[in-house]
C-alpha positions in Angstrom: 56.7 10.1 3.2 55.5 11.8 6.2 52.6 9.6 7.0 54.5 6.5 6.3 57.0 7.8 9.1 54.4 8.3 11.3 52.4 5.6 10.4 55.6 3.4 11.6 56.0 5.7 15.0 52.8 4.5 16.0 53.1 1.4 15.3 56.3 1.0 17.4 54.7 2.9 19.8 51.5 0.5 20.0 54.4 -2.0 19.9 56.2 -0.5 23.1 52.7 -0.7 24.8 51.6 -3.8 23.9 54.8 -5.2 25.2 54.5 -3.5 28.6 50.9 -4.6 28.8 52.3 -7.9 28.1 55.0 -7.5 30.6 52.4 -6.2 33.3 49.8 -8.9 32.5 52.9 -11.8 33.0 53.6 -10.2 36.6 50.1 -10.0 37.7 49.9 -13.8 36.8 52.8 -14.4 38.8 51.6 -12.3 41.7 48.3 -14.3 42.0 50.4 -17.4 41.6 52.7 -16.3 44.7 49.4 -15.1 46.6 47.5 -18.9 45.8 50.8 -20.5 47.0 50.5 -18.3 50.2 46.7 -19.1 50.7 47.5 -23.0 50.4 51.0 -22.9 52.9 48.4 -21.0 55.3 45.6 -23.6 55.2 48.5 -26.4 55.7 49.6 -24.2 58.5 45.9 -24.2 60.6 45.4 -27.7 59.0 48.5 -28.7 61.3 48.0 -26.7 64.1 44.3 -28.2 64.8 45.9 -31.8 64.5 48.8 -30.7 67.0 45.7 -29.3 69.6 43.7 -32.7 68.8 46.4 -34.9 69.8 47.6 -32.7 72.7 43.8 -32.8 73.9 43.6 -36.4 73.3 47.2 -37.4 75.0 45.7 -35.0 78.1 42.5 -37.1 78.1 44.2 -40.4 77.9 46.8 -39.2 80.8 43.7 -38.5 83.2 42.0 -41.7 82.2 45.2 -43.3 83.4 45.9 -41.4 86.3 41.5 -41.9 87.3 42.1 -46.1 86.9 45.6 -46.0 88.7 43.4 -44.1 91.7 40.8 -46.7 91.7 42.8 -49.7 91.4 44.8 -48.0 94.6 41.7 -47.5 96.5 40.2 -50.8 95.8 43.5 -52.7 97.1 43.6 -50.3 100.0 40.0 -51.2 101.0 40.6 -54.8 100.4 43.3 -54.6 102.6 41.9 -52.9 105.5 38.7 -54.9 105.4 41.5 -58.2 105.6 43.0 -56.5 108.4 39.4 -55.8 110.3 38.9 -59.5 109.7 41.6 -60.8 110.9 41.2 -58.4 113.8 38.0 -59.4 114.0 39.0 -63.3 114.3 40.8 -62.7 116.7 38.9 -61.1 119.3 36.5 -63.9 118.7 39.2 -66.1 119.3 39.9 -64.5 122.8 36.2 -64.4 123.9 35.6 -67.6 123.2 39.1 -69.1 124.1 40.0 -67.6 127.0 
């Protein structure tokens, strides 16, 4: 009778363990599923932080290309005008030399 009763005690014992092995194997799981999760939010995370500096970069780049044309669009109409105007001036101090 004895060894039957112990017999049983250590099979609920083994029991008991089993279960908490089974309980700490199910957490562990769920742990490297939380920690995956986190890995994958963090790669989103830098994915979209290099896209937001690539399109800042490229807006900048655009911006100065812009900004360079507008400048020599300026300068060419400003030197189109002044070499009108010193040809104009020019025709007419021909015009008085000749025409007195």
């Amino acid at each position: 009778m004895l060894v039957i009763i112990t017999i049983n005690i250590i099979i609920v014992i083994i029991f008991i363990i089993s279960i908490i092995i089974i309980i700490i194997v199910i957490i562990n799981i769920i742990i490297i599923i939380i920690v995956i999760i986190n890995i994958i939010i963090t790669i989103i995370v830098i994915i979209n932080i290099i896209i937001t500096i690539t399109i800042i970069i490229i807006v900048i780049v655009i911006i100065i290309i812009i900004i360079i044309i507008i400048i020599v669009i300026n300068v060419v109409i400003v030197v189109f005008i002044a070499a009108t105007m010193i040809s104009i001036i020019v025709i007419v101090v021909v015009l008085f030399l000749i025409c007195p």
